[in-house]
N, C-alpha and C positions, 0 to 999 in steps of 0.2 A: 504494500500500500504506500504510496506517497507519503512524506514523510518519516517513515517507520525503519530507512534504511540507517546502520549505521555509519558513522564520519568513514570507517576504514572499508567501507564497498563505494562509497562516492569517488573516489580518485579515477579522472576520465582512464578509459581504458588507450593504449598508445595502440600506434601503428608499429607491427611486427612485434611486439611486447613478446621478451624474453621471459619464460616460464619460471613463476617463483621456485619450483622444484623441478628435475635436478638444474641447480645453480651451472650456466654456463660463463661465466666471467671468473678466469684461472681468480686464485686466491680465497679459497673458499673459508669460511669460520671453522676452526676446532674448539670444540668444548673440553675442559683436562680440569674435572674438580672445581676451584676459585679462579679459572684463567677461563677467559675466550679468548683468541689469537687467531688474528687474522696474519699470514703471512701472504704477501704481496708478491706478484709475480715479477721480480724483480725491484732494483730503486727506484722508487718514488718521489716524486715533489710532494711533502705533507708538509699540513698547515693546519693550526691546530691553537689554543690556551691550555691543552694536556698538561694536570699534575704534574707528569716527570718528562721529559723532553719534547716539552711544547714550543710555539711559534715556529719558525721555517725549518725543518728538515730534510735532508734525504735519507731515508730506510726504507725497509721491505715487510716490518711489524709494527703492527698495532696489537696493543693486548687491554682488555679490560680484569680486573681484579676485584672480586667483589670479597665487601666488610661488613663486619657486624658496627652496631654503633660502639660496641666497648673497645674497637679496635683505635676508635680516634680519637677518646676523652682527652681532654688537657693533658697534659703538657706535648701531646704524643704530635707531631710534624706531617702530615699528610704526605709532602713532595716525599721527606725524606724512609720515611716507612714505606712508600711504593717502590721510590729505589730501589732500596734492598732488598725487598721484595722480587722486583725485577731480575735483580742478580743472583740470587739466588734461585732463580726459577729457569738460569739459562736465559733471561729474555732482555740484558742490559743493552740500551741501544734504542728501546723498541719507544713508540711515542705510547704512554703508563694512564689507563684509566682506573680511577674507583669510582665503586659503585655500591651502596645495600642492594641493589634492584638483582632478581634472581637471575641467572647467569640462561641457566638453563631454561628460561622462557625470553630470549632475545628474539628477535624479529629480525628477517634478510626479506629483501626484499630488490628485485631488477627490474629494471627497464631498458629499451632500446626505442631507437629514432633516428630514419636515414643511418643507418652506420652508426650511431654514438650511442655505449652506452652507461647505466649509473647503475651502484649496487650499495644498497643502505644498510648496515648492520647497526640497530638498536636495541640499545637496554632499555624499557622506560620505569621509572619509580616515580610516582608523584606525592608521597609522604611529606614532600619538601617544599609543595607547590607555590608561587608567586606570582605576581604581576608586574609586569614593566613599572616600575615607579613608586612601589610600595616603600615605604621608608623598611631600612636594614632592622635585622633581627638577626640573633644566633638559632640556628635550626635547633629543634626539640631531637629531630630523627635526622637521620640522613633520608636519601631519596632522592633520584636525579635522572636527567635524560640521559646520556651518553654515547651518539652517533658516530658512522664514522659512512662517508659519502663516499665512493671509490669511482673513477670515471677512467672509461679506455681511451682517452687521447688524448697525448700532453698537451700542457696548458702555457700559456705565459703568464708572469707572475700577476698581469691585471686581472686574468682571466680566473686565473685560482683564487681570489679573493672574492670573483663575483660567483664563484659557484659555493665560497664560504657564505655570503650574502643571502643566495639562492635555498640552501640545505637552513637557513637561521628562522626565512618568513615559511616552508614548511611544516617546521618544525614547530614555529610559532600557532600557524593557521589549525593542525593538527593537534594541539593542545587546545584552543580557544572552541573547538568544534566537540571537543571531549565535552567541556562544562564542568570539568575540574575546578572549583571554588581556592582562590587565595589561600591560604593559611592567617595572612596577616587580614587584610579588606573583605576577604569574602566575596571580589568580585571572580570572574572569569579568570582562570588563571594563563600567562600565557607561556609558562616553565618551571622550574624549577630554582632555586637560588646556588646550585651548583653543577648547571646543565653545561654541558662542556661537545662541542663539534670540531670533526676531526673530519679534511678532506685531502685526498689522495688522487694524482694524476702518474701516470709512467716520465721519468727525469728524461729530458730529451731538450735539445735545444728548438729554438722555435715555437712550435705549439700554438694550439687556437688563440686567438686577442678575445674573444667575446665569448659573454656565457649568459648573456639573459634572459629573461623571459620570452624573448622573439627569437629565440635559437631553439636549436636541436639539441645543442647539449642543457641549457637551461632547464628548457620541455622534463628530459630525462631527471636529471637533477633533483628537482620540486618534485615531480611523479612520487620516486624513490622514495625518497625521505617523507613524505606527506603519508604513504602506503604505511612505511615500517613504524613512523612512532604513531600513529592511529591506530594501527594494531595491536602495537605496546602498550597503549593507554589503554583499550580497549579490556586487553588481558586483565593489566593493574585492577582497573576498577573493578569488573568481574569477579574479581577474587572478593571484595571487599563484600559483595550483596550477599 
């Protein structure tokens, strides 16, 4: 019936759309216990505010690490507890996410368009939830988005910044479509207060200039990411009824 669909079946469907299962975009998600690790087919341009080797990278990993909240109480360093973490797990190098959000209900999700395309792997927690503007709070829980946007065609570095752009107002729209209430206001929420987006292109000189909404990798982009954390919310709240 009109209206009765949920936020994560409204994403238009693409042209040639790449099957969410089996995942054909080499670098597929392993699940090992507290890790998900994405290894990348090959080096990467990532871009990222990731806890442990955020802002511009080249690497071939992405790993999320999920905690309990007695994992973070005061005095204990977030950056530096993922480190070690990291290195000890074999995974130093890799750009380092935490998360509470269950590991093992993440969301992948692909698209394609003419030739390009995007692969979304998200955690969603919304225990944490916010709105654009709310005045600051210390979280009671943890809880948090944690994406990671993968696209098949180098980028230049304006380009990679517009598909960090791109994977933020999905990411957003998919939140605000949930109806997820603030923690603080109470209104719509449109994230979390410690949602962290991680995007990845293959390292190559050159690369596309443009990624916007009037592209094809744009298209993909938004697709992707709007599918995986609408699903991920979806899950979250579900649990909660």
């Amino acid at each position: 019936m009109p209206g009765t669909s949920s936020p994560a079946a409204r994403v238009p469907a693409c042209q040639g759309v790449i099957a969410d299962t089996p995942l054909s975009i080499a670098g597929r998600p392993v699940l090992d216990g507290r890790w998900l690790v994405v290894h990348l087919p090959g080096p990467h341009a990532v871009l990222s505010w990731a806890v442990a080797n955020g802002g511009r990278r080249t690497t071939d990993l992405v790993a999320w690490h999920e905690v309990q909240n007695a994992d973070l109480q005061p005095p204990v360093d977030p950056a530096r507890l993922l480190e070690e973490r990291l290195s000890a797990a074999g995974l130093a190098g890799a750009v380092g996410l935490l998360t509470g959000a269950r590991l093992d209900l993440h969301s992948v999700t692909e698209r394609a368009w003419e030739g390009v395309g995007a692969r979304c792997v998200a955690t969603v927690g919304l225990t944490n939830a916010l709105r654009a503007g709310d005045p600051p709070r210390r979280a009671d829980k943890i809880g948090t988005i944690n994406l990671l946007c993968q696209v098949t065609v180098p980028l230049r570095e304006e380009a990679l910044l517009e598909v960090l752009s791109i994977a933020a107002a999905a990411r957003t729209l998919a939140i605000l479509e949930a109806g997820e209430p603030s923690r603080v206001s109470g209104l719509p929420a449109t994230g979390t207060g410690t949602d962290c987006i991680v995007v990845a292109a293959p390292e190559a000189s050159g690369g596309a200039r443009y990624a916007g909404m009037h592209t094809a990798l744009g298209h993909v982009v938004g697709a992707a990411v709007y599918q995986a954390v609408a699903r991920g919310a979806e899950e979250w709240r579900g649990r909660l009824r």
